[in-house]
N, C-alpha and C positions, 0 to 999 in steps of 0.2 A: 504493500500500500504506500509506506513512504516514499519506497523509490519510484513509483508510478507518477505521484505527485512532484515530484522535484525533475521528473521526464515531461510533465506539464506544463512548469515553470519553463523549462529551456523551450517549450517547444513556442510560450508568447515568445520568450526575449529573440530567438533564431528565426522564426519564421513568420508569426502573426509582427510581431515587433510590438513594440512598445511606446506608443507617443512621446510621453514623457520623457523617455530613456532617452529616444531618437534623435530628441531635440536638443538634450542634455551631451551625447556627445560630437554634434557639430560645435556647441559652447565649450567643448574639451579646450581645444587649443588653442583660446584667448585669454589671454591674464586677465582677473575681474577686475574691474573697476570696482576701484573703493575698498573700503575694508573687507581683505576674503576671509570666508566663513570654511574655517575646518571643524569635521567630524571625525572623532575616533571612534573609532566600536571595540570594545572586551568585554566579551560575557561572563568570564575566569571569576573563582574564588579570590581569596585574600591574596595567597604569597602570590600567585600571577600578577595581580594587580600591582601587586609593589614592586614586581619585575619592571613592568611598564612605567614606573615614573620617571627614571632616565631622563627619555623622550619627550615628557613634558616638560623640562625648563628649557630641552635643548630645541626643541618648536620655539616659543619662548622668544628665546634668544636671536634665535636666527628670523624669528617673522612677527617683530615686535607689533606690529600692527593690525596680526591679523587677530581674529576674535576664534577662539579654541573651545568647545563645546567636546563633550564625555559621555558617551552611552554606555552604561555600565548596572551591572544586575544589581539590585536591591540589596542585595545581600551582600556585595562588596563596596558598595556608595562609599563609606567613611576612609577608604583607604584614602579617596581622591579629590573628595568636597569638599577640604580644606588647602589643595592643592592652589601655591599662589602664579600659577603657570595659566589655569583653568578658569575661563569667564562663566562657564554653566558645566552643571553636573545632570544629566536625566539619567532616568532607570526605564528599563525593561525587562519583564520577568522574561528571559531566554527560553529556549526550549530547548530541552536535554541540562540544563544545569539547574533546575529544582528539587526535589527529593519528591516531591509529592508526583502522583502519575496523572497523566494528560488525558485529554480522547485524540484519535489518532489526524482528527481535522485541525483541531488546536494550533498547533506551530504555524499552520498557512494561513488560515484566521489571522491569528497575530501578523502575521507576516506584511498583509498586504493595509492590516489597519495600521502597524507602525510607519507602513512606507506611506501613507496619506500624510500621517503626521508629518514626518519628516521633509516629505516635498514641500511643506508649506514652509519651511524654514530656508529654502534657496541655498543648500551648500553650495561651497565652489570645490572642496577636495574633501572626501571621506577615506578614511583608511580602517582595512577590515584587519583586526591586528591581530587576531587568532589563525593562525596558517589554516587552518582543517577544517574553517566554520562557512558551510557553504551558504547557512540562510544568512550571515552577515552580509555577506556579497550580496545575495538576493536580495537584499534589501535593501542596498546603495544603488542597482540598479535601479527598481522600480521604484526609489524616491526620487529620480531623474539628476542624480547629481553626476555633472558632467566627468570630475577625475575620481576614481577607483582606483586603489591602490590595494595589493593585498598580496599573495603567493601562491605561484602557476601549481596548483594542487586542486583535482575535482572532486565534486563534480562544481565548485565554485570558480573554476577559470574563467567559464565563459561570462560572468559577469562585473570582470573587473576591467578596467581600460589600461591597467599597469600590471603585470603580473610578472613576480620576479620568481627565480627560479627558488625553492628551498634547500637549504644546506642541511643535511639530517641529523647531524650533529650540533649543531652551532647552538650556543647560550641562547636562550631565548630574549634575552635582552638583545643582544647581539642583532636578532632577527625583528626584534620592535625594532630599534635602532639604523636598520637598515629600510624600511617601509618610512620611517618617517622620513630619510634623506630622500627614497625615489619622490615623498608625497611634496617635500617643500620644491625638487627638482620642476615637477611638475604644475606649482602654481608661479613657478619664475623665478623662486630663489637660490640661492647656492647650497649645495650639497652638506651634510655632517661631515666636518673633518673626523678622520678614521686618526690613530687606532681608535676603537671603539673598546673602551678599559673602563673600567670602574671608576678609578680615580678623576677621568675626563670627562663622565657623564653617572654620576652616582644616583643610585635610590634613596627615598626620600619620603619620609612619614615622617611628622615632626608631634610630639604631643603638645598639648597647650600649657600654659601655670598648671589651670584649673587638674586638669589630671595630674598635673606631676603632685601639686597637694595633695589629690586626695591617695595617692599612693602613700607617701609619708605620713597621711592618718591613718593608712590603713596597718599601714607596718608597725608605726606606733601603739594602735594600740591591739595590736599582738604581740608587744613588748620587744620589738626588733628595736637597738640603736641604730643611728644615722650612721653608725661607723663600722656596722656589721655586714662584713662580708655575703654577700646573698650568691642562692647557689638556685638558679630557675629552671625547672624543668615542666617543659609543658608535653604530657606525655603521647596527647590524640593524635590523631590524622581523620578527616574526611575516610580515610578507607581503612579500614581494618588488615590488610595484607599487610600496611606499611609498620603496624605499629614493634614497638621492643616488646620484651618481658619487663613484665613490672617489679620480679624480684630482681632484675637485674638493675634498672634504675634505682633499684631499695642500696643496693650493695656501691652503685656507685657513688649515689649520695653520701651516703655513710664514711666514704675514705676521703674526701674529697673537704667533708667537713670538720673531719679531724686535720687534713693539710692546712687549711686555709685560717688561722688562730688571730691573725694580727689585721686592726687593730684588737679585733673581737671575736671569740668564737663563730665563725658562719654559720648560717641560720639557711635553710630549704625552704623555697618556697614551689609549689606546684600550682600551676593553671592551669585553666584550659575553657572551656565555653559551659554552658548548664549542663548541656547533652552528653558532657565530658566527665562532669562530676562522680560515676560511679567507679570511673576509670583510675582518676584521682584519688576517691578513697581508698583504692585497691592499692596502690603505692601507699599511700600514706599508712595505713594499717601495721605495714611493715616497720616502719619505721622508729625503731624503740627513741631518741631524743624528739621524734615527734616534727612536724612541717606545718607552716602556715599554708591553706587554700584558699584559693581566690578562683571562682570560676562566675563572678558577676561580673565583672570589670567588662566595662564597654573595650573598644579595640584601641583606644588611643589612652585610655587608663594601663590598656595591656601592655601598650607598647613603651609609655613610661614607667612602667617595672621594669619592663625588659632591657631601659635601657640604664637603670640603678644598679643592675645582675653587675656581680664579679664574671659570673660565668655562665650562659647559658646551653644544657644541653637538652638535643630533640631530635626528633625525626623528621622526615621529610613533609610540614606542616607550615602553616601560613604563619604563627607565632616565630616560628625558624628565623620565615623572611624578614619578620619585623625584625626580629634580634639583630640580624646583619644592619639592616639600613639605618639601627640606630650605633652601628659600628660597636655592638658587645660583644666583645669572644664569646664565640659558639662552636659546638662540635654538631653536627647533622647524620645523622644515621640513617643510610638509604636501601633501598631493596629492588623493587619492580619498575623505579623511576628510576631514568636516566642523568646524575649529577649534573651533568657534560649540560644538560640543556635546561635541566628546574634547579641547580646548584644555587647557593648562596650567592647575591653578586657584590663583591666587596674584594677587600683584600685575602685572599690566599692563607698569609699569617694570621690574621686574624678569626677566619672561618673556616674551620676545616672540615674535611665532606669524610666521610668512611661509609665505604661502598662494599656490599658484601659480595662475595666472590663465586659464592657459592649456587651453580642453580639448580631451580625446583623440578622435580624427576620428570612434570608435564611440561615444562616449559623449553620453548625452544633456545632460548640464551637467557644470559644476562646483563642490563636487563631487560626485563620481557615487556614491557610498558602497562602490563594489563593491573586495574584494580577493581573490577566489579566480582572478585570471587567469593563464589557463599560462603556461609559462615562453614557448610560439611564441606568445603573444599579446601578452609584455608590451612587445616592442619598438613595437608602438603604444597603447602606452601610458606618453609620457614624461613627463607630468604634473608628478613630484616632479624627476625628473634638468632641466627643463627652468630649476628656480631657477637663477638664476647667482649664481655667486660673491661678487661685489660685492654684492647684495644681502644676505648672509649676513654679509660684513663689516662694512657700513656698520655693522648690528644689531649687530654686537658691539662695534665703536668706541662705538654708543649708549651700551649697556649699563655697557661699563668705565669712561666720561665719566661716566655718572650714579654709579659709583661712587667715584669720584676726587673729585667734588663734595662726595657726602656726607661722605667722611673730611675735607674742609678746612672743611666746615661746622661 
């Protein structure tokens, strides 16, 4: 049925055509007049979303005049709404990243009522920033906006007017980063100067006072001093393949908080979202000195914890990416995702990825990109639970040595 429908779709834009469209790309290749209007689109969770802010001061910068507009799911809004790059922030509930189930008409429904919206707003350049997302595309075309920018991957090629080729490995920063130079090439301006590094175009969540106080009363009053070492682990993932053992996070906290003494005994703190919370007492249970939990904290409370942490360690989770972008030593523990392209984006020394080696007896490599496996399937599937602990450590003895260095430097 889906792919019938999306054989429908091509068969207006190919054959019937599409007025709108039509007219939209004769307007391709004249520069607007006036202030141009760019659209992004990412339907991505949180750590996606943080991949993608690079690209917004570096638009920004490079097209100070143009006005930069954000389509992004409901669910990831806060990553971007206070982003000072961004003149407007919209949402749309995507289809295929909700948890709740659809009827099988739904995503074309949506489909063709967001692109009415969106025509009404006259873009001059939209860019579909997810490589794979074919209704993104389809939905820059039938909003008639003349430049499409996106990646020559179908069944979404046919509706983009820039289609670069995909790199299968490349940081997916890397690959934002790359769409937004063809998008600024394409309304006239000059290209992102490459290399394309962290340090040149960094990620960027910023908490406000407001959260960073109410961290500080929250710590306080669960009796953490301000000078107490914090040891953050936020333990979930959206998908259950990804996650560790929890006795193993018990073991590691535990050595980790007997290292860290000065100026004050370190303290554990564990997060994670409501839905997270049974996950969190599971760890915490073990824990004979006992942890502070926090699974209310909004995302920008979250991320000014994350970034008080001496140290934060996690799995491959959206809290991960915040960790990085508020540049706190983290160790990321990965499995079925590929580092290489959802890794931390920041400095190297300071974020370090352990990747398991190991792969699952059904799987054809590692790693295998797949996370929708049932709960009876995931017992072979122990990829991420297979890190051991010493490994996890060693990384963080790394990490707190490199920083011990630099403060006597």
């Amino acid at each position: 049925m889906k792919r019938f429908l999306r054989l429908a779709i091509l068969l207006l834009v190919r054959v019937l055509g599409w007025p709108r469209a039509r007219l939209a790309t004769r307007r391709a290749g004249r520069r607007p007049a006036g202030t141009p209007r760019i659209l992004l689109v990412r339907p991505d969770h949180l750590g996606d979303l943080i991949l993608v802010t690079p690209i917004l001061q570096a638009l920004r910068d490079h097209a100070p005049d143009a006005q930069i507009t954000m389509l992004v799911g409901p669910w990831s809004r806060e990553i971007v709404a206070r982003h000072p790059a961004l003149d407007h922030v919209q949402t749309c509930a995507f289809p295929g990243f909700q948890r709740a189930s659809q009827g099988a008409l739904a995503p074309y429904k949506l489909l063709f009522s967001m692109a009415r919206q969106l025509r009404r707003e006259n873009y001059d350049l939209a860019i579909n920033l997810r490589p794979d997302f074919w209704w993104g595309a389809a939905l820059l075309y039938l909003a008639g906006i003349p430049r499409r920018v996106g990646y020559a991957l179908q069944p979404g090629q046919p509706f983009l007017r820039t289609a670069l080729p995909a790199v299968a490995t490349e940081h997916a920063t890397v690959s934002n980063l790359r769409l937004a130079s063809a998008g600024l090439v394409a309304l006239g301006y000059e290209p992102l100067p490459e290399p394309f590094t962290p340090d040149r175009y960094p990620a960027s969540f910023t908490p406000t006072d407001a959260e960073r106080q109410w961290v500080n009363d929250r710590l306080q009053s669960e009796g953490i001093e301000d000078d107490a070492p914090l040891i953050v682990i936020p333990p979930g993932s959206g998908g259950a393949v990804k996650l560790w053992r929890s006795q193993a996070w018990v073991t590691c906290a535990q050595i980790l908080s007997k290292t860290l003494t000065e100026p004050r005994q370190a303290r554990i703190v564990l997060t994670g979202s409501p839905g997270e919370r049974v996950l969190v007492e599971e760890v915490a249970r073990d824990l004979p000195a006992g942890a502070t939990l926090i699974t209310d904290a909004t995302v920008g409370q979250l991320a000014a914890l994350l970034a008080c942490a001496s140290i934060v360690l996690t799995v491959d989770n959206g809290p991960g990416h915040i960790a990085a972008a508020q540049d706190t030593l983290s160790v990321h523990l990965f499995g079925p995702t590929d580092p290489r392209i959802f890794g931390p984006w920041g400095d190297p020394a300071r974020h370090i990825v352990l990747a398991s080696t190991q792969r699952c007896a059904t799987c054809p490599a590692i790693p295998c990109g797949r996370l929708d496996w049932s709960n009876e399937e995931l017992a072979e599937h122990p990829c991420v639970r297979v890190i051991d602990e010493e490994r996890v450590l060693t990384a963080a003895y790394q990490l707190l040595r490199v920083k011990q260095e630099s403060k006597q430097a």
